[in-house]
VMD Tcl script that builds the backbone (N, CA, C; Angstrom):
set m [mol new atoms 345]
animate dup $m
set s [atomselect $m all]
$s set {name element resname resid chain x y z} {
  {N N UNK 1 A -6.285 -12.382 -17.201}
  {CA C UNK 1 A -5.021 -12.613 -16.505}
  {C C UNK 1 A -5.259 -13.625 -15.384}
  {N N UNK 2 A -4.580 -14.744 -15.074}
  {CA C UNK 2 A -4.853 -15.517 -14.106}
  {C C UNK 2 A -4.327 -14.930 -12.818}
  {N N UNK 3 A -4.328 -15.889 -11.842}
  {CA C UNK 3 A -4.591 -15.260 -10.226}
  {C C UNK 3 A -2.997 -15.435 -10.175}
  {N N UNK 4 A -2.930 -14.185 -9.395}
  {CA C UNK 4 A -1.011 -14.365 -9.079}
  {C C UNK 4 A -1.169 -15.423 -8.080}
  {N N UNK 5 A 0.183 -15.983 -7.697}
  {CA C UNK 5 A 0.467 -16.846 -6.772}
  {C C UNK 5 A 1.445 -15.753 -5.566}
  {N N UNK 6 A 1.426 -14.739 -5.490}
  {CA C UNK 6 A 1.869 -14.099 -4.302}
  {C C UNK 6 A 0.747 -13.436 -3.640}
  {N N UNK 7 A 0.952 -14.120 -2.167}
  {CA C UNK 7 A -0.149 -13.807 -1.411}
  {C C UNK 7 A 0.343 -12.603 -0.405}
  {N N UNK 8 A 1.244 -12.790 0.188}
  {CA C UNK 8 A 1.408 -11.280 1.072}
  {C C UNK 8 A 3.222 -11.245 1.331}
  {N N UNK 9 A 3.294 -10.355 1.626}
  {CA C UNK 9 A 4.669 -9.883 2.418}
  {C C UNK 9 A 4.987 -10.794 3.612}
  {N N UNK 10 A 6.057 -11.902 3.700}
  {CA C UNK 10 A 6.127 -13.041 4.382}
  {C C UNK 10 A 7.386 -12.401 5.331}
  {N N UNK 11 A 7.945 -11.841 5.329}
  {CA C UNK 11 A 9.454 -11.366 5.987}
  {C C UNK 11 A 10.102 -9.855 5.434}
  {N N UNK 12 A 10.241 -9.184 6.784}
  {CA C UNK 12 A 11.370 -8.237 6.614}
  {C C UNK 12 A 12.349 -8.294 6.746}
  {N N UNK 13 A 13.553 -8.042 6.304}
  {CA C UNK 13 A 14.738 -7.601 6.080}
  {C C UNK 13 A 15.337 -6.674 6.827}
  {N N UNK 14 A 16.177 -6.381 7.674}
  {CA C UNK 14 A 17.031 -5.279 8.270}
  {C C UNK 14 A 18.455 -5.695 8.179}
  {N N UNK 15 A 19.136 -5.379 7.005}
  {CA C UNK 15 A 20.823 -5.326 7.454}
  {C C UNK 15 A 21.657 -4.968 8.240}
  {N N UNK 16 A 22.228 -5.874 8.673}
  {CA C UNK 16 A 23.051 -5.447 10.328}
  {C C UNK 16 A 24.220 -5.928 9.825}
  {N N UNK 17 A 25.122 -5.703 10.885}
  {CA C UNK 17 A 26.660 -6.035 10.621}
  {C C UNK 17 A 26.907 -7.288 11.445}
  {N N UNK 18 A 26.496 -7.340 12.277}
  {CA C UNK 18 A 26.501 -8.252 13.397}
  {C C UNK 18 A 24.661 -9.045 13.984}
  {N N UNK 19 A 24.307 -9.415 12.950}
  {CA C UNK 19 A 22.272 -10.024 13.464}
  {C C UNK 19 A 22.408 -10.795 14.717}
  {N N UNK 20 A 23.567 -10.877 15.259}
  {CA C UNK 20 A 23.380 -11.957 16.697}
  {C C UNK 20 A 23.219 -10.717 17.790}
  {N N UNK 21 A 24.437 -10.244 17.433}
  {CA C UNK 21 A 24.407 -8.820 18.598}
  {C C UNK 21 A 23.192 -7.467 18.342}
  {N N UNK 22 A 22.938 -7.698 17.160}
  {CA C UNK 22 A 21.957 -6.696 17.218}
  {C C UNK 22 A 20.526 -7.158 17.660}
  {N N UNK 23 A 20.533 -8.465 17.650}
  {CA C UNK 23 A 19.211 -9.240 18.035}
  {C C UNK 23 A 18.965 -8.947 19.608}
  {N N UNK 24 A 19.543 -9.021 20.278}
  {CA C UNK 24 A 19.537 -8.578 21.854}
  {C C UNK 24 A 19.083 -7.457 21.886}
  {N N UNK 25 A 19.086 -6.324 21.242}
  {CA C UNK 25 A 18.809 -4.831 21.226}
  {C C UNK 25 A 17.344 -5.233 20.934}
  {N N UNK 26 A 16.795 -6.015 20.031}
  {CA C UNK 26 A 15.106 -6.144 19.229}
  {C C UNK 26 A 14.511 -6.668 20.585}
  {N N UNK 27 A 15.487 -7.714 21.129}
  {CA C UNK 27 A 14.289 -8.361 22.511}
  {C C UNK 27 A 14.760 -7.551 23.748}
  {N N UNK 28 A 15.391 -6.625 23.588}
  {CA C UNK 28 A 15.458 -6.090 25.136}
  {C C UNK 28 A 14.431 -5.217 25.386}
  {N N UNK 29 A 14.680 -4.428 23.977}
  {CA C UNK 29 A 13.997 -2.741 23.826}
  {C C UNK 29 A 12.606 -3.012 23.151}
  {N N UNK 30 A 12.276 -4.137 21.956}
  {CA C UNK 30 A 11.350 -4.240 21.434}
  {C C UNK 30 A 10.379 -5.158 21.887}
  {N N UNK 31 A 11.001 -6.264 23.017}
  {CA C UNK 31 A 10.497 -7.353 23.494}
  {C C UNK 31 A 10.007 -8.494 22.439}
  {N N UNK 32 A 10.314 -8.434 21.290}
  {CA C UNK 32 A 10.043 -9.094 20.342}
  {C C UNK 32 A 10.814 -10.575 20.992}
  {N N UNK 33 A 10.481 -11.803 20.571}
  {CA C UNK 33 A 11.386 -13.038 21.440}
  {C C UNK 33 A 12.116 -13.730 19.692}
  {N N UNK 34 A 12.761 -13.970 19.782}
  {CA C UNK 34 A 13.327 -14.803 18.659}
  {C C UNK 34 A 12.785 -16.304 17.938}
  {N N UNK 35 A 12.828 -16.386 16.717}
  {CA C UNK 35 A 12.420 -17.393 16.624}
  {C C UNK 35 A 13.654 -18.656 15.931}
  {N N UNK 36 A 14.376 -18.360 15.436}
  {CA C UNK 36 A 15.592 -18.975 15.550}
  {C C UNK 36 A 16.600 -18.397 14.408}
  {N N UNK 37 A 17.689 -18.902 14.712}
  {CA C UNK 37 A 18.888 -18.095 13.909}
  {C C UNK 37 A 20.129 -19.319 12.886}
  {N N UNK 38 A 20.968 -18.661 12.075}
  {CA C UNK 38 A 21.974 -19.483 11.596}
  {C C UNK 38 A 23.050 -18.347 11.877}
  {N N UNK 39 A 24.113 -19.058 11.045}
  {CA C UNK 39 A 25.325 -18.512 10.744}
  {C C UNK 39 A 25.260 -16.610 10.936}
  {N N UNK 40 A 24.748 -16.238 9.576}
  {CA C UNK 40 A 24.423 -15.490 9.371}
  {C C UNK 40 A 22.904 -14.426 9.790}
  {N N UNK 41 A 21.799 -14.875 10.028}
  {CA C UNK 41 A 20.855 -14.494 10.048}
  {C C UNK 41 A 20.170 -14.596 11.841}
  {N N UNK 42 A 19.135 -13.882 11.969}
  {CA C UNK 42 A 18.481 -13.968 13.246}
  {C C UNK 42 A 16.865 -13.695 12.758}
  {N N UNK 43 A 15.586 -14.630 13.455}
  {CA C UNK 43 A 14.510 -14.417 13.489}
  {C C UNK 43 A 13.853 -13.941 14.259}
  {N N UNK 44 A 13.486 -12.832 14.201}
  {CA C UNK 44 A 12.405 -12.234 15.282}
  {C C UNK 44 A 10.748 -12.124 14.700}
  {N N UNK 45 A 10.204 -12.147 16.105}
  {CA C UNK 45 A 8.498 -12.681 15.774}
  {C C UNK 45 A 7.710 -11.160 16.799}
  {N N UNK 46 A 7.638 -10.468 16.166}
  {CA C UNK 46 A 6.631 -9.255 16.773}
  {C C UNK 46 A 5.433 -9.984 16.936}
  {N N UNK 47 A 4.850 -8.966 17.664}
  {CA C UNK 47 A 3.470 -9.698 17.971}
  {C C UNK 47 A 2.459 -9.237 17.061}
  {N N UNK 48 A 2.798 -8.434 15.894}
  {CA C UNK 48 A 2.138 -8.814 15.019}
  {C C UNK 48 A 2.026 -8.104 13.554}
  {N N UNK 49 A 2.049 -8.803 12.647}
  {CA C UNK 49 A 2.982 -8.509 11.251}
  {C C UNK 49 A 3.731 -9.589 10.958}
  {N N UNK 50 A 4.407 -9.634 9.391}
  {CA C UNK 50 A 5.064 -10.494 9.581}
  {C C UNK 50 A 6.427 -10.718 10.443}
  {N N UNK 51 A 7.502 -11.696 10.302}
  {CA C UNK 51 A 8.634 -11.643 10.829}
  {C C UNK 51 A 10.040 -10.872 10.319}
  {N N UNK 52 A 10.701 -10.663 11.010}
  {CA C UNK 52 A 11.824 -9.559 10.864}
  {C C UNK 52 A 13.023 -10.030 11.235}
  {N N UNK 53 A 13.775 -10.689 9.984}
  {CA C UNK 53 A 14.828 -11.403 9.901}
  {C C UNK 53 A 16.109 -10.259 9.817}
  {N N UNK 54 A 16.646 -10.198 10.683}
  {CA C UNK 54 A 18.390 -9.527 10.526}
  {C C UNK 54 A 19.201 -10.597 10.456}
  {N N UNK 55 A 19.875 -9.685 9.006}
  {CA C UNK 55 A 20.821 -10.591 8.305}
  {C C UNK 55 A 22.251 -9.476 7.793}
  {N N UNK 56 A 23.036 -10.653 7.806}
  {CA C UNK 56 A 24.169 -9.791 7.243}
  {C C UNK 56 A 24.566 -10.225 5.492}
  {N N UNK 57 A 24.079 -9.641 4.946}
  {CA C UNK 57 A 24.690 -10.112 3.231}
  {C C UNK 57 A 25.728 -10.225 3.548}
  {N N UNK 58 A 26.713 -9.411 3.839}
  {CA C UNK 58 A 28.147 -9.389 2.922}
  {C C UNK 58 A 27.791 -8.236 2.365}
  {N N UNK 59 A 28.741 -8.482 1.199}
  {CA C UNK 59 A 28.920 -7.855 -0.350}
  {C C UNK 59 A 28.001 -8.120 -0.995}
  {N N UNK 60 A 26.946 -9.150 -0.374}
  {CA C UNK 60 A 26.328 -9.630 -1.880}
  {C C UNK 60 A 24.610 -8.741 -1.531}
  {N N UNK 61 A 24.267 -9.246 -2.774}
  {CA C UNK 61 A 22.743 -8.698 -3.048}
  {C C UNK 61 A 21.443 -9.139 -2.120}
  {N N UNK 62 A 20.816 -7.955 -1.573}
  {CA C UNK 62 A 19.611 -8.591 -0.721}
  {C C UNK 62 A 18.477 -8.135 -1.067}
  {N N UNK 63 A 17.164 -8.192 -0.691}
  {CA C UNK 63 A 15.984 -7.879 -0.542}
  {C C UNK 63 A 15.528 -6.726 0.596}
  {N N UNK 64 A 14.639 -6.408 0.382}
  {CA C UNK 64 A 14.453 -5.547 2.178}
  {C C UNK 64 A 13.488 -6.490 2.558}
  {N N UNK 65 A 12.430 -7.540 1.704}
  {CA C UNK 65 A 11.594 -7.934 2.071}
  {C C UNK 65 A 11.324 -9.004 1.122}
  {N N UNK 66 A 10.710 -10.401 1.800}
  {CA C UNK 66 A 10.347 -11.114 0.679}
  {C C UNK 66 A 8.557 -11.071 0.500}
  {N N UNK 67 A 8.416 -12.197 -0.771}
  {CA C UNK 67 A 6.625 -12.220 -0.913}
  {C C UNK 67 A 6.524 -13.360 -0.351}
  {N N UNK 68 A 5.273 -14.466 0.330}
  {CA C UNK 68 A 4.850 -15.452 0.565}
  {C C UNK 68 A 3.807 -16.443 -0.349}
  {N N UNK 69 A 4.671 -17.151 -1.443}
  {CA C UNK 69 A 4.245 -18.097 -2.564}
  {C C UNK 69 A 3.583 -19.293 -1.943}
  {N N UNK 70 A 2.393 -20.268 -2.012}
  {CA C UNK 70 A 2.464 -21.114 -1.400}
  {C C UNK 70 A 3.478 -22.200 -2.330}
  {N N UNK 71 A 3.348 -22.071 -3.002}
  {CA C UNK 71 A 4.555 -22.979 -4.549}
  {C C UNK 71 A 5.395 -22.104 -4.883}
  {N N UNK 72 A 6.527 -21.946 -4.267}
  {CA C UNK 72 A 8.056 -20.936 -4.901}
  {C C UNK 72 A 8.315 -21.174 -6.368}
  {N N UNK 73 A 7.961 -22.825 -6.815}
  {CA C UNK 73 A 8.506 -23.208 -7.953}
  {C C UNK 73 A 7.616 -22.569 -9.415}
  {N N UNK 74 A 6.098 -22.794 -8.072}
  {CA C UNK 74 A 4.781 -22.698 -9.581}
  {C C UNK 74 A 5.028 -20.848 -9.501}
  {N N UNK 75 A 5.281 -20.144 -8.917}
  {CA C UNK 75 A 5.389 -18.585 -8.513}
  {C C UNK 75 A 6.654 -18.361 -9.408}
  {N N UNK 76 A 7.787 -18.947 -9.485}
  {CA C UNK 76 A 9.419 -18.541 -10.343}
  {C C UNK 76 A 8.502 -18.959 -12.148}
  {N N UNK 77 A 7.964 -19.969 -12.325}
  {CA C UNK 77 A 7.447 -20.446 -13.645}
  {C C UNK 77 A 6.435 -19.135 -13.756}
  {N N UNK 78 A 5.462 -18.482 -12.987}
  {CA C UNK 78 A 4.786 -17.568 -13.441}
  {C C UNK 78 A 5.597 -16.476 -13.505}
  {N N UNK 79 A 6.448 -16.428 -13.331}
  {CA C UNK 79 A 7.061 -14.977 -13.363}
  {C C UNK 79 A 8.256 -15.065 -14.631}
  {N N UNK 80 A 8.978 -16.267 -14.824}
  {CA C UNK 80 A 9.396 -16.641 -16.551}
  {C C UNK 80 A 8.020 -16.585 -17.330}
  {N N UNK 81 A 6.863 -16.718 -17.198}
  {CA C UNK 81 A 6.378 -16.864 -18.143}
  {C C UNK 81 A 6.207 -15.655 -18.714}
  {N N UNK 82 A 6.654 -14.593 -18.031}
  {CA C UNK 82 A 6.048 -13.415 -17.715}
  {C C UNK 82 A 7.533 -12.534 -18.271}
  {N N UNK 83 A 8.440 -13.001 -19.014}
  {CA C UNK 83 A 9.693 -12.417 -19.145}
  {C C UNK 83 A 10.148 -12.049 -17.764}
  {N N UNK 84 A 10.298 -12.148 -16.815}
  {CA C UNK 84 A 11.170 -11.324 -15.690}
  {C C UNK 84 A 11.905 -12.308 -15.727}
  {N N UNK 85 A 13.333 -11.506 -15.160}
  {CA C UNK 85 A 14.765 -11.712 -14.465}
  {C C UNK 85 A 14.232 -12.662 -13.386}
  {N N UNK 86 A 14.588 -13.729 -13.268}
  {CA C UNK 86 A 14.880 -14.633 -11.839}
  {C C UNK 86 A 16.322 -15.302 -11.375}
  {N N UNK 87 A 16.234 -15.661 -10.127}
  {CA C UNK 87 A 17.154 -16.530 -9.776}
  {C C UNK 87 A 17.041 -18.097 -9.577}
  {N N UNK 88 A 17.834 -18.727 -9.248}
  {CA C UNK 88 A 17.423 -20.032 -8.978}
  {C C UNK 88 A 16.700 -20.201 -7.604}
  {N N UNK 89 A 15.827 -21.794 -7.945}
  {CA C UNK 89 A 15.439 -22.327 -6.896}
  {C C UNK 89 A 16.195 -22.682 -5.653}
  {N N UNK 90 A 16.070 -21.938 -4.486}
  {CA C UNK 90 A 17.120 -22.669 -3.443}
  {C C UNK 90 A 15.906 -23.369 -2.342}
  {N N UNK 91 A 16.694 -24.582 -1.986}
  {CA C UNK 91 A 15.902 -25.108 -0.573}
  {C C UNK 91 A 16.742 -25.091 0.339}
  {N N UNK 92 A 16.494 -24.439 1.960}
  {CA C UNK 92 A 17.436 -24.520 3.035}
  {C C UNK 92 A 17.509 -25.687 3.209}
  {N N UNK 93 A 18.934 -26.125 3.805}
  {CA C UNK 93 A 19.534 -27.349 3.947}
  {C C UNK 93 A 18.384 -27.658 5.538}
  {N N UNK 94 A 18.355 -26.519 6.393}
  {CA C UNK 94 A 17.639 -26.774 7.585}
  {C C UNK 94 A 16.823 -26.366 8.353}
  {N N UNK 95 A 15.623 -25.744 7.057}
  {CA C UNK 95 A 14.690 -25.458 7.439}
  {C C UNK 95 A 13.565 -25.681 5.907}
  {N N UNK 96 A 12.478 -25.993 6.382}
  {CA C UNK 96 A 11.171 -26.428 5.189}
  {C C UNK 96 A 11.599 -25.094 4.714}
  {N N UNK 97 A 12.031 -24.266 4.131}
  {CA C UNK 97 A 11.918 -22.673 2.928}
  {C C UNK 97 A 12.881 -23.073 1.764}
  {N N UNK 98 A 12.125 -22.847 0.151}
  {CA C UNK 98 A 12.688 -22.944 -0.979}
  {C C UNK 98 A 12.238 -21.014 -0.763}
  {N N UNK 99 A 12.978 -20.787 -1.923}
  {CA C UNK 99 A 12.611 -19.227 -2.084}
  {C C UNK 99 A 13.839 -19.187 -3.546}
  {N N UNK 100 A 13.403 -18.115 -3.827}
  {CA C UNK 100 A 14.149 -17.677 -5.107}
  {C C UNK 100 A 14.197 -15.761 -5.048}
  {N N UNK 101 A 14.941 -15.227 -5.585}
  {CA C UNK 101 A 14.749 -13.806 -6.141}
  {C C UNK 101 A 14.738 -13.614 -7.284}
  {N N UNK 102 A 14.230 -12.470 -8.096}
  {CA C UNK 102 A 13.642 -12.022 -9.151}
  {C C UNK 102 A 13.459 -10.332 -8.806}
  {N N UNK 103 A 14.018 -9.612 -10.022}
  {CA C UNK 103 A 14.361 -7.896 -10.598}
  {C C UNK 103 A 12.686 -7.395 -11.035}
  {N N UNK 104 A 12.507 -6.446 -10.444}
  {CA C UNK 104 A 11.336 -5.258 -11.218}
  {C C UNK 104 A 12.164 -4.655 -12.280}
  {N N UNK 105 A 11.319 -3.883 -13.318}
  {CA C UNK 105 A 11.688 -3.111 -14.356}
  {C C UNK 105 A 12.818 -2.261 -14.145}
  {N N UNK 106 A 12.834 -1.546 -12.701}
  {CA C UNK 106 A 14.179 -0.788 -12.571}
  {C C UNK 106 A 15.577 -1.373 -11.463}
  {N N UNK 107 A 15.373 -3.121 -11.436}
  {CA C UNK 107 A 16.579 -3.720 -11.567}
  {C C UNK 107 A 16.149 -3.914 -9.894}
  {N N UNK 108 A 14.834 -3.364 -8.803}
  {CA C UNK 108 A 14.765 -4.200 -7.684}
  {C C UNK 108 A 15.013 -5.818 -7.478}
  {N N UNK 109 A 15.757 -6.039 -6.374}
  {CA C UNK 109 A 15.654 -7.157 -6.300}
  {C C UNK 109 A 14.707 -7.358 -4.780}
  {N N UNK 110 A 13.849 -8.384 -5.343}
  {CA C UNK 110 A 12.664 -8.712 -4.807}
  {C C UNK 110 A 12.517 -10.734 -4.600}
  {N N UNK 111 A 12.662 -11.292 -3.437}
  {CA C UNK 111 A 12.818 -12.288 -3.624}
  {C C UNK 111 A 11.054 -13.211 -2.944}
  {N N UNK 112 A 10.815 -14.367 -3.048}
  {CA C UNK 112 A 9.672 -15.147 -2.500}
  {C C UNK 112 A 10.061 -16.087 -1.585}
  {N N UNK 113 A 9.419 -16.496 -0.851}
  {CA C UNK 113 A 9.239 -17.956 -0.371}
  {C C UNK 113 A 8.493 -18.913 -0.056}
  {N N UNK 114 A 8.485 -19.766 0.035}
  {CA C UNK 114 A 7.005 -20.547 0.583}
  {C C UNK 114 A 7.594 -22.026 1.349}
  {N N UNK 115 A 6.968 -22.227 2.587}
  {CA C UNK 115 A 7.114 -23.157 3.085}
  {C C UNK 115 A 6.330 -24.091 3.672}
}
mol reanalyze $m
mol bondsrecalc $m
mol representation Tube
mol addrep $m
């Protein structure tokens, strides 16, 4: 079997309703400092582990956590090669991260990234 291309757990996940307002609660109480935010999402940087992104899906489908690919693209091709469920390649408009998601056997959704 060749060498996977997922190297570790790159980001957590916490669903919030509000990631701007709940982000103040992570650096007041947790002292964690931010590392930057969009629309939707907020980055926080503990001092140590990976980072802990609060985000608000919506309605739609999330992860609790992604993997860290150094190649998202060569990591989505090993995992077709491999029959699994994937999604498409996305690249942020404004930040270096492509990432994709992809289903385990009982329909997890589990997404990567690499930047």
């Amino acid at each position: 079997m060749s060498e996977t291309p997922f190297r570790k757990i790159d980001t957590v996940f916490v669903r919030c309703d509000d990631p701007h307002a709940v982000a103040g609660w992570y650096q007041e109480v947790l002292g964690w400092p931010e590392a930057w935010r969009t629309e939707h999402i907020v980055v926080l940087t503990p001092p140590e582990g990976p980072p802990v992104t609060l985000l608000d899906p919506g309605d739609g489908d999330w992860s609790g956590f992604n993997f860290y690919a150094p190649d998202a693209a060569a990591a989505r091709q090993w995992l077709l090669d491999r029959q699994v469920e994937v999604g498409p390649l996305n690249q942020a408009p404004d930040q270096p991260v492509t990432w994709f998601w992809f289903r385990d056997p009982e329909g997890n959704r589990l997404e990567v990234c690499s930047y």
